[in-house]
C-alpha positions in Angstrom: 5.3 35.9 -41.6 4.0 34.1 -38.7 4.8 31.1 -36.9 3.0 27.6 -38.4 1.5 26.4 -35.4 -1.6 24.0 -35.5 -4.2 25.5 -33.5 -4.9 24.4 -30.0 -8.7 25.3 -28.9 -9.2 23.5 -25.4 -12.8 25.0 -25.3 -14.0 23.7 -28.8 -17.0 21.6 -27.9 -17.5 18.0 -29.7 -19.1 19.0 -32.9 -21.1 15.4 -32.0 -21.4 13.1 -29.1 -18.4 10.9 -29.0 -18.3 7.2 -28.6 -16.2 5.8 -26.1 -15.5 2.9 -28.8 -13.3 5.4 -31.0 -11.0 6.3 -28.1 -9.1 3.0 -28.0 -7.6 0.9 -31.2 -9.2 -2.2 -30.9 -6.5 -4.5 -30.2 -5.9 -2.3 -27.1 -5.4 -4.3 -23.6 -9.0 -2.9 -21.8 -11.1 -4.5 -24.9 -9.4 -8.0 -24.0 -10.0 -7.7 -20.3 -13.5 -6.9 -20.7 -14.0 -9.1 -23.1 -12.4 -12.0 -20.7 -14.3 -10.6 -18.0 -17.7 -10.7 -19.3 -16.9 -14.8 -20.2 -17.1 -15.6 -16.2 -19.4 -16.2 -13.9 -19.4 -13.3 -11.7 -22.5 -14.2 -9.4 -20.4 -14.7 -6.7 -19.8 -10.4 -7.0 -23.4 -10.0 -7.4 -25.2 -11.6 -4.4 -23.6 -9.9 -2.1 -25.7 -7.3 -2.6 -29.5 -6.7 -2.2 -31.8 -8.2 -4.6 -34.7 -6.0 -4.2 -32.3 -2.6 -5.0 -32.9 -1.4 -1.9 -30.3 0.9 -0.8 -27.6 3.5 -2.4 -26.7 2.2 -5.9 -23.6 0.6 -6.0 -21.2 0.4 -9.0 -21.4 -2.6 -11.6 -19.3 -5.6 -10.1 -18.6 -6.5 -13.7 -17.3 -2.7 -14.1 -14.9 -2.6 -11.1 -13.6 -5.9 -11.6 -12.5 -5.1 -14.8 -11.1 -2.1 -13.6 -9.0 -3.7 -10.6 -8.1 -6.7 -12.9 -6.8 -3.6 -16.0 -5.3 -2.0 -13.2 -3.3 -4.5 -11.7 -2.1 -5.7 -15.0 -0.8 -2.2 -16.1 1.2 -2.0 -12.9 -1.6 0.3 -11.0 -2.3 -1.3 -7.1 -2.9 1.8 -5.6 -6.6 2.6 -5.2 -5.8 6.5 -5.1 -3.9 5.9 -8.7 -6.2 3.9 -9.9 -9.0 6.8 -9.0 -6.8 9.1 -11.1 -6.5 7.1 -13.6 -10.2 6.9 -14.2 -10.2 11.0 -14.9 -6.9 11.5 -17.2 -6.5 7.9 -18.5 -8.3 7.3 -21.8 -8.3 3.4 -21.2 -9.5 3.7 -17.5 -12.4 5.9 -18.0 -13.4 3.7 -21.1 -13.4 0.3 -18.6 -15.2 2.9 -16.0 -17.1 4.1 -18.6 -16.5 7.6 -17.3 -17.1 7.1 -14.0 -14.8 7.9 -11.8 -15.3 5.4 -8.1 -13.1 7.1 -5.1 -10.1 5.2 -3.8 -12.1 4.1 -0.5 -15.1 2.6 -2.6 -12.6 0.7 -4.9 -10.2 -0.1 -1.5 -13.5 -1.7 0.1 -14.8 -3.6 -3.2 -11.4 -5.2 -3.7 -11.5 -6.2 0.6 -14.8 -7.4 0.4 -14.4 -9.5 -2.5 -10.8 -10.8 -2.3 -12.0 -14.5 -2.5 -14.1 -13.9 -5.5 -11.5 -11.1 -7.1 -8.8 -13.7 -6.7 -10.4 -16.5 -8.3 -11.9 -14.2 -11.3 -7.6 -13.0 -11.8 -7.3 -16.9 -12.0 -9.3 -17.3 -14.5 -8.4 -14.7 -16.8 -4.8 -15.2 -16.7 -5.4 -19.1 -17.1 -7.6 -18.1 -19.9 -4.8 -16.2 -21.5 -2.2 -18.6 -20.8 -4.5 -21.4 -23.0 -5.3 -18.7 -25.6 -1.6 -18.3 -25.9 -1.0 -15.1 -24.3 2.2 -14.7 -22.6 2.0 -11.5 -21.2 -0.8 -9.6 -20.1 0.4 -6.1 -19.5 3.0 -6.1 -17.1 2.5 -9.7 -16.0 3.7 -12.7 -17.8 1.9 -16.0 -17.5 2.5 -19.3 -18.3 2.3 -20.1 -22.2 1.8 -23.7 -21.1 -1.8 -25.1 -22.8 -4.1 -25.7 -19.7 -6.2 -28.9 -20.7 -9.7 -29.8 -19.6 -8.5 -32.3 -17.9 -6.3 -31.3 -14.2 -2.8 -32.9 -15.8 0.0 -32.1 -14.0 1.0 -29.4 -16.0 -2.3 -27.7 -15.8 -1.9 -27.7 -12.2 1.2 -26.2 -12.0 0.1 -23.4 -14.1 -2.3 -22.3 -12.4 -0.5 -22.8 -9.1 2.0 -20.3 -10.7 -0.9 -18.1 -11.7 -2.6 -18.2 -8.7 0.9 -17.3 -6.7 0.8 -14.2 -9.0 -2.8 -12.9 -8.3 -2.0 -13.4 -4.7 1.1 -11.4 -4.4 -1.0 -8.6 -6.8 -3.6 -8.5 -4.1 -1.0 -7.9 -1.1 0.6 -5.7 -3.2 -2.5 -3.7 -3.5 -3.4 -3.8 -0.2 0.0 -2.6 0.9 0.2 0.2 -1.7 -3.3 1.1 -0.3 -2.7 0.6 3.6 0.8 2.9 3.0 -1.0 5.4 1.4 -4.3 6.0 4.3 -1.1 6.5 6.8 0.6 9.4 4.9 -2.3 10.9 3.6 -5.2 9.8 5.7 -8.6 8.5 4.4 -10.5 10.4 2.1 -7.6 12.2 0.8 -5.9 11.0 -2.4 -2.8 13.0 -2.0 -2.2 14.2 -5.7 -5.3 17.3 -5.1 -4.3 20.8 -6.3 -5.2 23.3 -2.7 -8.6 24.2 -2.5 -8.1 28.1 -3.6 -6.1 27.0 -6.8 -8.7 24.7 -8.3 -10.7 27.8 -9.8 -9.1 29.0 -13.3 -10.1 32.4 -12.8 -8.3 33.0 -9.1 -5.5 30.4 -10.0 -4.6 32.5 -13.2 -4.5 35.4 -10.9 -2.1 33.6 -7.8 0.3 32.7 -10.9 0.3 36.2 -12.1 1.0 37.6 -8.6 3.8 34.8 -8.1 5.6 35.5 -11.0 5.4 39.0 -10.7 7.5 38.7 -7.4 9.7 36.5 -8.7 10.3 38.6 -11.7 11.0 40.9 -8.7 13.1 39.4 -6.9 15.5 38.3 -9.8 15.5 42.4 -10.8 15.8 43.2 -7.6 19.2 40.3 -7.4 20.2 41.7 -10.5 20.4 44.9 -9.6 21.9 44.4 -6.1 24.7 42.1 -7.8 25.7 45.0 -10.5 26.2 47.9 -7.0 28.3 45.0 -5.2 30.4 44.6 -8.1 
């Protein structure tokens, strides 16, 4: 008899369309952060760009603040992880909705909105702390009830939140500014060599490496065995 091993068909097509809804549970993180996100005002994203759609489309400022805001929650500065994350991360490509931004256009959407960005983090996390929710991701927040009214306690919460968004934002930019010097811009670093990406001649340079390999360790074998 055979081994019992579930089949594993990497080319089977979706028998029907699939919905990017059924690819998270829905008390997942990404469904609270867009939910939280699309509560806010976010006109101060949207006029800085043209009116009269003019121009090369840009990507939804709703969209890629969500996806900085999941990002940084989750532990994920880097703008080059963070594009990576948008092709092999289930939750990232359902915030992107399978788009995938480079690390330069999410780099220069977090630089030119870094007032706006930093307020909208404000927000969200103050939003959590007076829903009650103590940690968002990897960041814990106050679980001190802001009021409508600025009491001292509210103040200090936010204060305390707003310390954190700041220090994500540097961190970000650090992560981001350390990255461009070692790898250089454009490049994210993590990219398989241009003559391995195709399966066909990849398959084949494997073959041929482990072939000599297979070799060499003959070739060790045998040349151990005369010494001895």
């Amino acid at each position: 008899m055979g081994y019992n091993f579930v089949g594993v068909d990497r080319d089977q097509p979706f028998l029907l369309p699939p919905s990017l809804t059924d690819w998270l549970p829905p008390d997942h993180l990404a469904w609270f952060v867009l939910d939280a996100v699309a509560e806010l005002d976010l006109s101060e994203f949207v006029k800085a760009y043209r009116a009269d759609g003019r121009g090369g489309a840009a990507h939804d400022p709703s969209m890629m603040a969500g996806l900085l805001l999941y990002a940084y929650c989750t532990g994920v500065v880097s703008s080059r992880k963070i594009e990576a994350a948008c092709q092999v991360d289930v939750a990232f490509r359902v915030i992107a909705g399978n788009l995938v931004p480079d690390h330069t256009t999410i780099a220069r959407f977090r630089a030119t909105h870094a007032d706006a960005l930093a307020g909208l983090f404000t927000q969200v996390l103050a939003m959590c702390a007076e829903a009650g929710l103590v940690k968002v991701g990897t960041i814990a927040v106050d679980g001190t009830k802001i009021s409508v009214s600025a009491s001292l306690d509210a103040n200090r919460t936010r204060e305390a939140i707003m310390k954190q968004v700041e220090e994500l934002i540097a961190a970000a930019e650090a992560a981001d500014a350390g990255e461009d010097e070692v790898f250089g811009a454009g490049v994210r670093g993590d990219e398989v060599p241009a003559d391995l990406r195709d399966r066909t001649s990849r398959r084949a340079r494997l073959a041929a490496a482990k072939a000599r390999l297979d070799g060499a360790c003959q070739d060790f074998c045998v040349s151990g065995l005369v010494s001895v």
